[in-house]
LUMBA-203465 format. One record per residue: residue in three letters; x, y, z of N, C-alpha, C, O in turn. Coordinates in steps of 0.1 Angstrom, whole numbers, plus 5000, padded with zeros to 4 digits. Atoms other than C-alpha are relative to their C-alpha. Example, Ala and Ser with C-alpha at 12.3 -4.5 7.8 and 13.67 -1.06 7.14 Angstrom:
BEGIN
ALA500949885000512349555078500950125000501950125007 SER499149895000513749895071499250115008499750225009 
//
This chain:
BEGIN
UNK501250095002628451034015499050025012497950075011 UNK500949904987627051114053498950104996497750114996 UNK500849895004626451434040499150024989498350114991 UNK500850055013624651344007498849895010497749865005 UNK500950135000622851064031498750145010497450125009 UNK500649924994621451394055499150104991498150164994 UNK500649885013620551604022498949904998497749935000 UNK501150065003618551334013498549995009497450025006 UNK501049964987616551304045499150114999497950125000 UNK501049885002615751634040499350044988498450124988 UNK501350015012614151614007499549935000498949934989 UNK501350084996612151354017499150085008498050115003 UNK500649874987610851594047499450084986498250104985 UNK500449835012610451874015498849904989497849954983 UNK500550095014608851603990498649955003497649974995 UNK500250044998606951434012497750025002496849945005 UNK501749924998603151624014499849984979499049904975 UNK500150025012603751663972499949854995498849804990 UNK500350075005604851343965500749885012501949905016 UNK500250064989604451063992501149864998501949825007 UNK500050135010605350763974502050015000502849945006 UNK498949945004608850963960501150015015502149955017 UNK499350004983609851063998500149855006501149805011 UNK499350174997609450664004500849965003501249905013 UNK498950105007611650543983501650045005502549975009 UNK498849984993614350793993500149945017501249905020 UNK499850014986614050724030500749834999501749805005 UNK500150175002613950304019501549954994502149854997 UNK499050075006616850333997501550075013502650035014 UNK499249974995618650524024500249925014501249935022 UNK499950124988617850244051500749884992501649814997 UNK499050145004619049984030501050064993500950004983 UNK499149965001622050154021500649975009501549895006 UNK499849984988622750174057500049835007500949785014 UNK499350124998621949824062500749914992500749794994 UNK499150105009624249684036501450074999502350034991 UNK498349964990627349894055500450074985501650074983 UNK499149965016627950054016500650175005501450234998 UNK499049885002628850404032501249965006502349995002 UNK498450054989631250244061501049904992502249874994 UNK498650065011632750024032500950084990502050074986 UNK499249895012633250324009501150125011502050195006 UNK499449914991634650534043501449894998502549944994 UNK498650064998637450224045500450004990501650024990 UNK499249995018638150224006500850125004502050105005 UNK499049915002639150574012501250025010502350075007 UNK498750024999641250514040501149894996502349934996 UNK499350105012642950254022501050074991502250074991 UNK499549935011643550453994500950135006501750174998 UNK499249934993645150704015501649955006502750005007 UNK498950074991647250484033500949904989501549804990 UNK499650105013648350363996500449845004501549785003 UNK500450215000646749964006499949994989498950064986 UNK501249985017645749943971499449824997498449794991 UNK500550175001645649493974498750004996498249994985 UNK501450045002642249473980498950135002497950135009 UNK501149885000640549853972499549944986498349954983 UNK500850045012640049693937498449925000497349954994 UNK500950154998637849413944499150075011497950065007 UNK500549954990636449603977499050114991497850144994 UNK500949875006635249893949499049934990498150004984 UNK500750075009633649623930498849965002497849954996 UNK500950044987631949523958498450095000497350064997 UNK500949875000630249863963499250044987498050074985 UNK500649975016629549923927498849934997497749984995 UNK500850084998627949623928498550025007497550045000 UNK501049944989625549703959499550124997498450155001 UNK500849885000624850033947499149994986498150064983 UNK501049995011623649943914498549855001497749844992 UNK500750044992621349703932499050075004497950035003 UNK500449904990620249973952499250084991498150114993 UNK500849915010619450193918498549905000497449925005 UNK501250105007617449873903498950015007498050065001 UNK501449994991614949853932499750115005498750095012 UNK500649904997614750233940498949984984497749984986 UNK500749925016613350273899499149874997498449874988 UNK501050075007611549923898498450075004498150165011 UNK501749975003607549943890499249925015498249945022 UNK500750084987607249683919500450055012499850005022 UNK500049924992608649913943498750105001498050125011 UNK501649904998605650163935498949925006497949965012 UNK501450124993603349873945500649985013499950035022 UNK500050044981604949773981499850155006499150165016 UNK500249904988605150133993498350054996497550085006 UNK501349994997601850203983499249935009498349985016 UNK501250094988600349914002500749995009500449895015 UNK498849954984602950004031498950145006498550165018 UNK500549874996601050364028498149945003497549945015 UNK501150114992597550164030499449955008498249965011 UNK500050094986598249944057500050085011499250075020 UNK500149924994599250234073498650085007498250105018 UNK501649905001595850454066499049865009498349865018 UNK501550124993593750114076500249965015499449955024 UNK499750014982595450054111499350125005498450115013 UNK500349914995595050454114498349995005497850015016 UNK501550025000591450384106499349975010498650055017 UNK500250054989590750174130500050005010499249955019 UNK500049964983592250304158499350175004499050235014 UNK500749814997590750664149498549955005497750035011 UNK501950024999587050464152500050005011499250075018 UNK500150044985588050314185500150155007499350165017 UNK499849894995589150704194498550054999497750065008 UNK500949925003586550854181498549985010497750075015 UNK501050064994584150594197500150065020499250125026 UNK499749954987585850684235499950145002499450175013 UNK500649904999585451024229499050075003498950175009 UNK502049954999581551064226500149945013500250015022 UNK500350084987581250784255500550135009499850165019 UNK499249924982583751054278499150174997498550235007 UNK500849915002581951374261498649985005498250085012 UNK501449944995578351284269499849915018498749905022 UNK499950084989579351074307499450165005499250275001 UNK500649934982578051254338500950075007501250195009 UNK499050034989580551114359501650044997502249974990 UNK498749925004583851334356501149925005502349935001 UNK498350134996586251044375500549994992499950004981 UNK498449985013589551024354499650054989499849994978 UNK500249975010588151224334501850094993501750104980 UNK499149974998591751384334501149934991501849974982 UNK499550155007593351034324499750004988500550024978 UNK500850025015590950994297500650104991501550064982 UNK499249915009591851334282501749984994502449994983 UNK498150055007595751224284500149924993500849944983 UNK500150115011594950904268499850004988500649934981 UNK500549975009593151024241500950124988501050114976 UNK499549955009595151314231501649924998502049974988 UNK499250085006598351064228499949924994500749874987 UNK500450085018596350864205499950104992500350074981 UNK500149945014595651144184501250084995501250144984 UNK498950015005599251214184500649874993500849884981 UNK499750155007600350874172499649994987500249974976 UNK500450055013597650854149500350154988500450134975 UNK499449875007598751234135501349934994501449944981 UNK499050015006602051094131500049894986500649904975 UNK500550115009600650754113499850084984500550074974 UNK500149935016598850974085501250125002501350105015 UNK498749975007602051204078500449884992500449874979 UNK499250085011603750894070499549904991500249824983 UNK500950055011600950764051499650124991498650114984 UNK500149915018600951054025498250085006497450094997 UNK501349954997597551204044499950105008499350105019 UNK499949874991598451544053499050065008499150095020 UNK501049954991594951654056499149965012498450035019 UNK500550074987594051394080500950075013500350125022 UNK499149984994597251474099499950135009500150145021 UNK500049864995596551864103498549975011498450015022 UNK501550034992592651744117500249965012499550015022 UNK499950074994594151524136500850105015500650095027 UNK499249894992596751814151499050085011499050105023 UNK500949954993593852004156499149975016499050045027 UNK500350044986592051754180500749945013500249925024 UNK499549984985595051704199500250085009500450055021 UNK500449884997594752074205499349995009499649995021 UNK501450004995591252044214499549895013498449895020 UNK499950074992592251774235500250035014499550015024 UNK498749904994594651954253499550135011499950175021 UNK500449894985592352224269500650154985500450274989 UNK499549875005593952484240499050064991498150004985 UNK500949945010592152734221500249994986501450024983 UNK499550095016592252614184499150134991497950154993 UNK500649935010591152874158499549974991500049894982 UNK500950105013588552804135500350094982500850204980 UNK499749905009588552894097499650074998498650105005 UNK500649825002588053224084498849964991498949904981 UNK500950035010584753214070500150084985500750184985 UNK499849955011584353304034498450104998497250065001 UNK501449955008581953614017499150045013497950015012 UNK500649974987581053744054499749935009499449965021 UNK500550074991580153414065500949965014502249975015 UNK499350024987580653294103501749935003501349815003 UNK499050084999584253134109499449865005498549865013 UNK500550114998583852754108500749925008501249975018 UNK499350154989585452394123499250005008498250075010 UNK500750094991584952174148500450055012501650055012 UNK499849974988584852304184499949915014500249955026 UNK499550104989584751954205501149924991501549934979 UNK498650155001587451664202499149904989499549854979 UNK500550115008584951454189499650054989499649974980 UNK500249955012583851674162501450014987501449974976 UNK498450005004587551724150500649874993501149864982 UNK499550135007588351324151498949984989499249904980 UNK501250075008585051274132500250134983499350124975 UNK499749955011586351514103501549974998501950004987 UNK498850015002589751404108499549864989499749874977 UNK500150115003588551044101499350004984499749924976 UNK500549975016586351164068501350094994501150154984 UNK498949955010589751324056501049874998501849864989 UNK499250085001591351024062499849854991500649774986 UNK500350095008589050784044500250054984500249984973 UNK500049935013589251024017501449944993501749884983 UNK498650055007592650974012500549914998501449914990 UNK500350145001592350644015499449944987500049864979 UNK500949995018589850633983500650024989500549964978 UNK499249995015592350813963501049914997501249874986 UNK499150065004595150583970499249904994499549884982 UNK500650145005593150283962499950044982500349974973 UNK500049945015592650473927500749964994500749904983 UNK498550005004595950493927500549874998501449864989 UNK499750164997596550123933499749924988500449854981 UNK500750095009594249983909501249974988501749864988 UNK499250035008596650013879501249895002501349794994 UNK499150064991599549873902499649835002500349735002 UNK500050164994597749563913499449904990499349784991 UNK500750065009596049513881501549924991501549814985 UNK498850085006599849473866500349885005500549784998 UNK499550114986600749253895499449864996499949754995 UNK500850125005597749053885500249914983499949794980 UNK499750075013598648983849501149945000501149834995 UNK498750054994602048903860499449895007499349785002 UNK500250154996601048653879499449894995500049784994 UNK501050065012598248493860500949964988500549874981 UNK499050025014601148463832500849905008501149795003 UNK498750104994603548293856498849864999498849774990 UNK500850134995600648033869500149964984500949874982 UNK500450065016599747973828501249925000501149805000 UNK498550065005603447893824500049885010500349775004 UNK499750134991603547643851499249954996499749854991 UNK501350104999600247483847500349934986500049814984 UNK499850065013601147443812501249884997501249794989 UNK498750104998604547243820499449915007500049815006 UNK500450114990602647043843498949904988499149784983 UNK501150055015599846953814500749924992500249814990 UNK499350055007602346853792500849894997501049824988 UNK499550114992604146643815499249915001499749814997 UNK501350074999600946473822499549964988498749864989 UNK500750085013600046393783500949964996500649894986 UNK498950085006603746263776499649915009499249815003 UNK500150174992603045993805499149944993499449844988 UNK501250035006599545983792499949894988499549784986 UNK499650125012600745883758500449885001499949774997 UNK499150144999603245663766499249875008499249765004 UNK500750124999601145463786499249924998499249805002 UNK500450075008598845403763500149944985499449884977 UNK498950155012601445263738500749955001501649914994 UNK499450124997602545073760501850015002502549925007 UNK498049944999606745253759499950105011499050185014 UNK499349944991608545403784500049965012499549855015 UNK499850054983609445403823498050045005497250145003 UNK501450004994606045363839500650125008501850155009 UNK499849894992605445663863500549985012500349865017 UNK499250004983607245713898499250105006498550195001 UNK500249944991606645853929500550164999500050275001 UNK498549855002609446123922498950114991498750234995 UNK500649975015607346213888498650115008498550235007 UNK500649944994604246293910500050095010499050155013 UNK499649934995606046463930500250134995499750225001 UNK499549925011607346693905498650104993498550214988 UNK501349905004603746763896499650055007499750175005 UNK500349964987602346833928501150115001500750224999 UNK499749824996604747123935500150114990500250244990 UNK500549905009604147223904499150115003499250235002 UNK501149964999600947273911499350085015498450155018 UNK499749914982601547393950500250134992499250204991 UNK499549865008603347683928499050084999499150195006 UNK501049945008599947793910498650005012497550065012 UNK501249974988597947743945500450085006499650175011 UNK499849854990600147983964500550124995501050215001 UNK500649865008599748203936498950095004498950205010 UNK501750004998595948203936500650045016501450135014 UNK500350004989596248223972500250195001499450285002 UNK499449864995598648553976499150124987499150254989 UNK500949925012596448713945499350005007499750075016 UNK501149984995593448663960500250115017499450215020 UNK499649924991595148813993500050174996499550255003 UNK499449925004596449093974498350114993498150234991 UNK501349945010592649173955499150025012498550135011 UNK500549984985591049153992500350135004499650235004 UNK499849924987593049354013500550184989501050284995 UNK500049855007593349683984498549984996498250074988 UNK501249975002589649603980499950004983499050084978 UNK499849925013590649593940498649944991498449994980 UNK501450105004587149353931499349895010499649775014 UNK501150124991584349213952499949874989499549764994 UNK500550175005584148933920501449924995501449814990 UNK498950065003587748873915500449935005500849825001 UNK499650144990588548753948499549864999500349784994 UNK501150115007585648463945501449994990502449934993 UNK499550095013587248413910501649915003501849795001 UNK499150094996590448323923500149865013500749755013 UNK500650134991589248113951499749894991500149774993 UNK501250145005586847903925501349954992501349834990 UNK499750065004589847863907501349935004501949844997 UNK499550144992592247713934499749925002500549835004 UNK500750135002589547483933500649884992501049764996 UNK499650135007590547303905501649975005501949865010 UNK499150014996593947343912499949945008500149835003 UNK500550094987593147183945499749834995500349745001 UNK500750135004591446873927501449934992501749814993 UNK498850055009594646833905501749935013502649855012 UNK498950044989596746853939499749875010500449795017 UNK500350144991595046603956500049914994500249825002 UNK500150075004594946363928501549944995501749834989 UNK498750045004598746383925500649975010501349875009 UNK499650064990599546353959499549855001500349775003 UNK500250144997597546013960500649954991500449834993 UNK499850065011599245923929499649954993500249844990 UNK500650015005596845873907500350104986500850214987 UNK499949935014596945973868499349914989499649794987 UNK501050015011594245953841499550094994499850214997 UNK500549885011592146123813499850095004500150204999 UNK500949905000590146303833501150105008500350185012 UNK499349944996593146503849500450094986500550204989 UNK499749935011594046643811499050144998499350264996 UNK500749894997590846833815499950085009499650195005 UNK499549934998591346943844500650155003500250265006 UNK499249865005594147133839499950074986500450184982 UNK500149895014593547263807499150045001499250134992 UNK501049894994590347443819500550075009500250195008 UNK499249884993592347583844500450104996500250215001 UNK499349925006594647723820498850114991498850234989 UNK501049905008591647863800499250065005498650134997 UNK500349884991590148053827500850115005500650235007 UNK498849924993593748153839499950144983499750264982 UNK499949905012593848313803498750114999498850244998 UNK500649875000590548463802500150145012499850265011 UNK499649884990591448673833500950084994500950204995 UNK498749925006594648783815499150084992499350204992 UNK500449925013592448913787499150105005499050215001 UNK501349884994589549083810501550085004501750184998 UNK498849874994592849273827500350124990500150244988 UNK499649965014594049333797499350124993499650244992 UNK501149854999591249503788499550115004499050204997 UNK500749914996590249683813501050074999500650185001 UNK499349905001593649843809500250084987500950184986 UNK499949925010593149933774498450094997498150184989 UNK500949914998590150073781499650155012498750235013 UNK500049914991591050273811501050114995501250225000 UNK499049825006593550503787498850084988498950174980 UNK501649955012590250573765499350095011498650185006 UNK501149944994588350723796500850165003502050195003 UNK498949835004589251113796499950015019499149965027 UNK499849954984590651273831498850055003498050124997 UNK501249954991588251343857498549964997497650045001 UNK500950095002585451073842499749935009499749815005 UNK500350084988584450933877498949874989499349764989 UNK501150085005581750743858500449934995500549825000 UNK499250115007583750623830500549905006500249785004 UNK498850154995586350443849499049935007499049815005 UNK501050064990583450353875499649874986500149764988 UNK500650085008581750163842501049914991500549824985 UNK499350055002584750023831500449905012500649785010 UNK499650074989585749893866499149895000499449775004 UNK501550074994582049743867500049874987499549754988 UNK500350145011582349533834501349854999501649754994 UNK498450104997585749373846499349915012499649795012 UNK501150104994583049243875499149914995498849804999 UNK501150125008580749113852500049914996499349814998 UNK499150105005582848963832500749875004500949764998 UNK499250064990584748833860499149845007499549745011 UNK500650074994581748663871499349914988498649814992 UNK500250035013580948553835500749854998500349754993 UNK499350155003583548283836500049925010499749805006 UNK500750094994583048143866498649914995498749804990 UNK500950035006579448103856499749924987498549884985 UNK500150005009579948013826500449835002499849734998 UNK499150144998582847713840498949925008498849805007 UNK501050114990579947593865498949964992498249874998 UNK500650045007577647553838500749884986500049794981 UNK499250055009580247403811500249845009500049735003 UNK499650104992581147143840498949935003499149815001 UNK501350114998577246993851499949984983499749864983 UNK500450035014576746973807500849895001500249795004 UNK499050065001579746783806500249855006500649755001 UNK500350154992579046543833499249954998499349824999 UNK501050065002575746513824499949924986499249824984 UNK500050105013576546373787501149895000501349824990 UNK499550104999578946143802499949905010500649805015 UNK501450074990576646023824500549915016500249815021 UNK499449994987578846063858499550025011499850125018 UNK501049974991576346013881500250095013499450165019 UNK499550004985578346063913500650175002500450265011 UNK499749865002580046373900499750104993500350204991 UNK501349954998577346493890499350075007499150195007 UNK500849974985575446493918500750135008500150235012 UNK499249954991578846663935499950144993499750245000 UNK499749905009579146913908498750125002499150245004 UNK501349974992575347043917500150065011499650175012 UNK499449974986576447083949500750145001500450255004 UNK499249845004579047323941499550114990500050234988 UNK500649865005576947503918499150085008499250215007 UNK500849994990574647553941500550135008500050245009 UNK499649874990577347723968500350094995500350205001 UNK499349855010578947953937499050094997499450204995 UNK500549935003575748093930499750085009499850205008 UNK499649914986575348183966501050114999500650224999 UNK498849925001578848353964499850114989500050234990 UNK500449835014577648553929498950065006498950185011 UNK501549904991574448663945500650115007500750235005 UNK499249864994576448793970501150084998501550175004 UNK499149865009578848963948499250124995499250244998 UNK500949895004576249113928499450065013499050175010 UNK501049914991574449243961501350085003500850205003 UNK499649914997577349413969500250114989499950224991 UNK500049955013577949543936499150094999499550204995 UNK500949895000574349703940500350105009500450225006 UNK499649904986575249833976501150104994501350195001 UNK498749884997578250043965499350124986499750234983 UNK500549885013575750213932500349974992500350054983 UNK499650005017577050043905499150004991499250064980 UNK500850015005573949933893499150134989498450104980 UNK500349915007573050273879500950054987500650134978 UNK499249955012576050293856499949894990500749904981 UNK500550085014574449993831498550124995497750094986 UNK500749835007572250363825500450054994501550044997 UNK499149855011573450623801500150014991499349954984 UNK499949985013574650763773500649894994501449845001 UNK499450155002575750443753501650054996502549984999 UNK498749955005578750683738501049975013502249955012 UNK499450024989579950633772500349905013500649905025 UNK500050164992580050283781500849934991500649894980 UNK499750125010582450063772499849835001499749765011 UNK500750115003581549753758501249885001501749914990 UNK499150085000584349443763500049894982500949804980 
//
């Protein structure tokens, strides 16, 4: 087993530039192998069985069996491809940021005067751009990695050979440090871009998955809430308790630190500037339902509510939905397609908000709720702010040109 655990090692090392993700998982399953003692229990099985113990090799092999078919399940789950990606990620975005800070000290010590520690400086610098070399390797970002090799070279005082030019032309690269990290850093956003690509499917599952769980809860909480409902307006059953509102309230905790970690999750992979917002607006209600249970309070207007909740929660399920039945329609190597598909899951996205903050002042205003009303205004007010500034970014990154085109090549929701 040792020996099978060192073989592995090393095809991760071999795998690892191909497929980044694959090399992971071996390294992951062979750490948690290791912390759940399954070779050093299988090493005592055999002496055991040697020393014909046989009592407890049964029960001891059951053990193991057990643990290792564990061990399969979360090497081959789907939600394993989702953590090491945003392991590889987190990775690339730390790198990022410390390549800016490098990159930034570099020009400052390149265009100085004053040569004092300048010596220092050099050592400093090329030990960050070892670190951050090692960083992208184990973020799946070879070609950042080799760039990166390069300007610890160039750090270094060594002579670094440039490429061969092509068709007679001059041999090229970068011949200072800062030119080096400043191409290292455009290989590294690059690769960065692809994973996010790569992600999108991953977080978009993640997201229906969740959105399904919250429905289910929100919907047991609703239900619960119109059997009291009833009963107390025919006068049968145990009036409500403390316990009871209790019961809803973490319900409804559940479905906020959903929203919460969703909204985290749509943020920090960048997967929609109008999604995040969307899940915020709709902790909101959530929010209004949690505060109204903690005070202990229960009436009509709580039925609605939550069942607008749930019918926002749903139409997200369906925009997802969609945009994944529409992302197996866009043919390979369609930058545009998927771009115009990505863009109407924005629109859309921002469609129901819009849609809920307009549904909500109608509503108040024909039942002539002056107060919440007034409040309701209020918050339309700051949401539109918040869409403005979705849509401005939306223009900033170019999308705006892809409601252009051939119509054969737009899809329509």
């Amino acid at each position: 087993m040792e020996e099978l655990e060192d073989r592995m090692f090393s095809l991760s090392e071999l795998i690892r530039k191909e497929a980044p993700d694959n090399a992971a998982r071996l390294v992951l399953g062979l750490q948690r192998s290791r912390e759940e003692l399954i070779v050093d229990e299988m090493a005592e099985i055999s002496k055991l069985i040697e020393k014909n113990e046989l009592k407890d090799v049964e029960e001891r092999q059951r053990r193991v069996v057990f643990r290792l078919k564990e061990l399969r399940e979360l090497l081959l789950s789907t939600e394993l491809d989702l953590i090491l990606k945003l392991k590889r990620l987190r990775l690339m975005n730390k790198a990022l940021k410390d390549l800016d800070q490098l990159r930034k000290e570099q020009k400052d010590t390149e265009n100085a005067t004053d040569g004092e520690h300048a010596d220092q400086r050099r050592k400093e610098a090329r030990q960050t751009a070892e670190l951050l070399e090692q960083q992208a390797k184990e973020a799946g970002a070879d070609a950042a990695a080799r760039e990166l090799a390069r300007s610890r070279d160039l750090l270094s005082g060594k002579p670094v050979p440039k490429q061969p030019g092509v068709n007679g032309e001059k041999p090229k690269g970068p011949t200072k440090p800062s030119e080096s990290l400043d191409k290292a850093h455009d290989e590294l956003r690059r690769a960065r871009d692809e994973l996010l690509r790569e992600l999108r499917a991953y977080i978009r599952r993640a997201l229906i998955d969740a959105l399904l769980q919250m429905i289910e809860v929100q919907e047991k909480s609703n239900e619960s809430v119109d059997r009291f409902l009833a009963r107390k307006a025919a006068g049968k059953g145990r009036p409500i308790s403390r316990r009871d509102f209790t019961r809803f309230a973490e319900r409804v905790e559940e479905v906020v630190s959903r929203l919460r970690d969703g909204q985290q999750l749509i943020e920090e992979t960048e997967f929609s500037p109008a999604m995040g917002p969307a899940f915020q607006f709709y902790r909101e209600y959530a929010d209004e339902l949690l505060t109204v249970y903690r005070a202990g309070r229960l009436d009509d207007g709580l039925r609605g509510v939550g069942s607008r909740l749930v019918e926002d929660l749903r139409k997200n399920v369906d925009l997802l939905s969609e945009e994944t039945k529409w992302m197996k329609k866009v043919r390979e190597g369609d930058e545009r397609g998927r771009r115009q598909v990505v863009l109407l899951t924005e629109l859309n996205t921002l469609r129901i908000v819009q849609g809920r903050l307009r549904s909500d002042i109608q509503r108040l205003l024909a039942a002539g709720a002056k107060d919440a009303y007034r409040r309701a205004l209020g918050r339309n007010g700051r949401w539109e702010k918040i869409i403005q500034d979705v849509t401005a970014r939306l223009q900033a990154r170019g999308d705006s040109d892809l409601l252009n085109g051939p119509a054969d090549d737009e899809a329509d929701f």
